[in-house]
C-alpha positions in Angstrom: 91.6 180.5 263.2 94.1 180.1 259.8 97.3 179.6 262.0 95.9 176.6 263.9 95.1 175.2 260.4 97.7 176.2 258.7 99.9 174.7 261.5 97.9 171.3 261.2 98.0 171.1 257.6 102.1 172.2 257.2 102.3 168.9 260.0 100.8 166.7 257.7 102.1 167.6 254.7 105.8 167.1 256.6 104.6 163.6 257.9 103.8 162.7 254.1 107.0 163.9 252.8 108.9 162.1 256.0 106.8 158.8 255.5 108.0 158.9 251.2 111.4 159.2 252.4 111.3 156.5 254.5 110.3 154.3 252.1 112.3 155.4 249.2 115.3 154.8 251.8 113.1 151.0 252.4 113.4 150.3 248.3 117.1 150.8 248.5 117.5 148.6 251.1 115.0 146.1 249.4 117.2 146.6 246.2 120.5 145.8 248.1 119.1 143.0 249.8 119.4 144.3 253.0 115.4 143.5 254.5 116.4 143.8 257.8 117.0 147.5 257.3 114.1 147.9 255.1 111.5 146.8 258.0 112.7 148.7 260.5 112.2 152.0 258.0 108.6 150.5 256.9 107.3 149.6 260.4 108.1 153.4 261.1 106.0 154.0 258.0 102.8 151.5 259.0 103.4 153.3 262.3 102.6 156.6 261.6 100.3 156.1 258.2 98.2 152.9 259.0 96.5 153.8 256.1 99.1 153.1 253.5 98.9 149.6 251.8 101.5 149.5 249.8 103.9 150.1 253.0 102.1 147.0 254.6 102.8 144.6 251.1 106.2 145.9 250.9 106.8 145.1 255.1 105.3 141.7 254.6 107.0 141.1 252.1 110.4 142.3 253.4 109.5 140.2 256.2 109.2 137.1 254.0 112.6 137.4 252.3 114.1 137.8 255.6 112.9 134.1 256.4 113.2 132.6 253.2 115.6 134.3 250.6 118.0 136.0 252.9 122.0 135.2 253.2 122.1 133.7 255.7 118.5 133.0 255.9 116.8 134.0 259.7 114.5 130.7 258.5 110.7 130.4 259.9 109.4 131.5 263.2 105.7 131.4 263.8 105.0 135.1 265.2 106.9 136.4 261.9 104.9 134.3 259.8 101.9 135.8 261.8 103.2 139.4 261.0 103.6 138.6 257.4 99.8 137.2 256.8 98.6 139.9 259.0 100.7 142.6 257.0 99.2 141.0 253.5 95.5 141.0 255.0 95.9 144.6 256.1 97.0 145.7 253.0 94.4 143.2 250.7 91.9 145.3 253.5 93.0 148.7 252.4 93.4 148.0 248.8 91.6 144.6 247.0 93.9 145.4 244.1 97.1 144.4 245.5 96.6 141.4 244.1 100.4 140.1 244.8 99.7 139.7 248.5 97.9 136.5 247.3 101.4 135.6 246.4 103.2 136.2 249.2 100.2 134.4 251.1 100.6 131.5 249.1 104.6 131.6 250.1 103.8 132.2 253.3 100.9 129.1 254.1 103.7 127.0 251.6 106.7 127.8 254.4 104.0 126.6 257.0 103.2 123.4 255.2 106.8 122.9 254.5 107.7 123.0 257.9 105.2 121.0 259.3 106.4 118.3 256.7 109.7 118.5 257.9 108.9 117.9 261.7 106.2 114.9 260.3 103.4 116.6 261.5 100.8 115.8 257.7 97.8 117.0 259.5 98.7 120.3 259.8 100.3 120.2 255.9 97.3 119.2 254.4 95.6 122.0 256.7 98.1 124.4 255.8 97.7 124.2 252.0 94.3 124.3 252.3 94.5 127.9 254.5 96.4 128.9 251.1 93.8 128.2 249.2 90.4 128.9 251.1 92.0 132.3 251.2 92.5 132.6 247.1 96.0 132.4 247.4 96.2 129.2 244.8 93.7 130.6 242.0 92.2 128.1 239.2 94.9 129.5 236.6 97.3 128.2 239.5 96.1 124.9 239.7 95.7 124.5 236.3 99.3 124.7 235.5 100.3 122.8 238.4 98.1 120.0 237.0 99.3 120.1 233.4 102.8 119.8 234.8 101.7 116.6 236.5 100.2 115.6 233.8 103.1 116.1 231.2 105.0 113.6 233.2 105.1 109.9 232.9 104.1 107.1 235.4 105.9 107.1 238.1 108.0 109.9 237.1 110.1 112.0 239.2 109.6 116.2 238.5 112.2 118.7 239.5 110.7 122.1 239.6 112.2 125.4 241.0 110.3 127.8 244.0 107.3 128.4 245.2 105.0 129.0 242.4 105.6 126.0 241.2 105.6 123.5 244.8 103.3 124.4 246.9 100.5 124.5 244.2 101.9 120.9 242.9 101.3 119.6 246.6 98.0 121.0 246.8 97.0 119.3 243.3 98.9 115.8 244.9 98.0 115.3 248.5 94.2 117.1 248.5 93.0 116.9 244.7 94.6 113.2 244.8 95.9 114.2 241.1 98.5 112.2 239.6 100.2 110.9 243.1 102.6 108.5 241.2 105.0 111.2 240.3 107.6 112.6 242.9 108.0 116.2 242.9 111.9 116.8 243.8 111.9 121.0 244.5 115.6 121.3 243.6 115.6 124.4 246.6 115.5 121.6 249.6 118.3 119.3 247.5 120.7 120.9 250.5 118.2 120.3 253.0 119.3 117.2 254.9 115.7 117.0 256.3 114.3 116.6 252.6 116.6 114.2 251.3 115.8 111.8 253.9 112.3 112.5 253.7 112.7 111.1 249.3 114.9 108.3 250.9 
């Protein structure tokens, strides 16, 4: 009866060890910018320990900076932007305390809104920053500071502000809490967007 569980136990001890190894091997490749490598190491990871939440933030993640902060960037796709909320909720499921999935949800329902702006579709803008924040992605703090940064400008001023942290909760504020509409938020990110600059024009 010991060799049978001994056998079963030495398996899973060598799975445990494998699955650290591969995502050591996943935060070099995060570290060297190279996410493409780093989610084909943590889907083997999710694969065999569906169990492990911090593999499932780190492949949503990985996912995110594929679309978004890459060189050159793979840009948005709809079933990856699937993967990447389902990878946050699965790991928010296994552990409430990863608390920067929120951010990367918030990125994630931002891309979505940002997208649908580009192609003119508002509905599904306003819908999308509201997703962001019926799921706790834009917390009170959040908003709060987007609003005091609307509020520190003058009428009818125009704000540049930098990534995500700062835009999608400053849309939010604008275009469903109706707060301080006057000013025109300029995200200096879509400055090379051709889209966005005739969107401002």
């Amino acid at each position: 009866m010991r060799i049978p569980i001994l056998c079963i136990l030495t398996i899973a001890v060598l799975q445990s060890l494998h699955a650290q190894d591969l995502k050591a091997q996943a935060a070099k490749a995060i570290d060297s910018e190279d996410y493409a490598k780093a989610i084909g190491l943590l889907e083997q990871v999710v694969r065999h320990n569906p169990t492990d939440a911090d593999a499932w933030y780190q492949l949503g993640h990985s996912l995110h900076w594929l679309c978004y902060d890459s060189t050159p960037l793979s840009g948005y796709n709809r079933a990856v932007s699937e993967r990447i909320l389902e990878c946050m909720h699965k790991a928010l499921t296994l552990d409430p305390h990863l608390r920067n999935c929120y951010s990367v949800i918030g990125s994630e329902y931002g891309a979505r809104a940002e997208v649908a702006l580009q192609t003119g579709d508002w509905a599904n803008f306003i819908q999308e920053l509201k997703n962001a924040n019926e799921i706790g992605a834009f917390p009170e703090w959040l908003l709060e500071y987007a609003r005091n940064l609307l509020n520190s400008c003058g009428l009818g001023a125009i704000l540049f502000t930098g990534g995500d942290a700062e835009v999608f909760p400053i849309w939010y504020c604008q275009f469903i809490d109706s707060v301080r509409t006057d000013v025109t938020l300029v995200p200096v990110p879509l400055l090379d967007r051709t889209w966005f600059i005739l969107l401002m024009k």
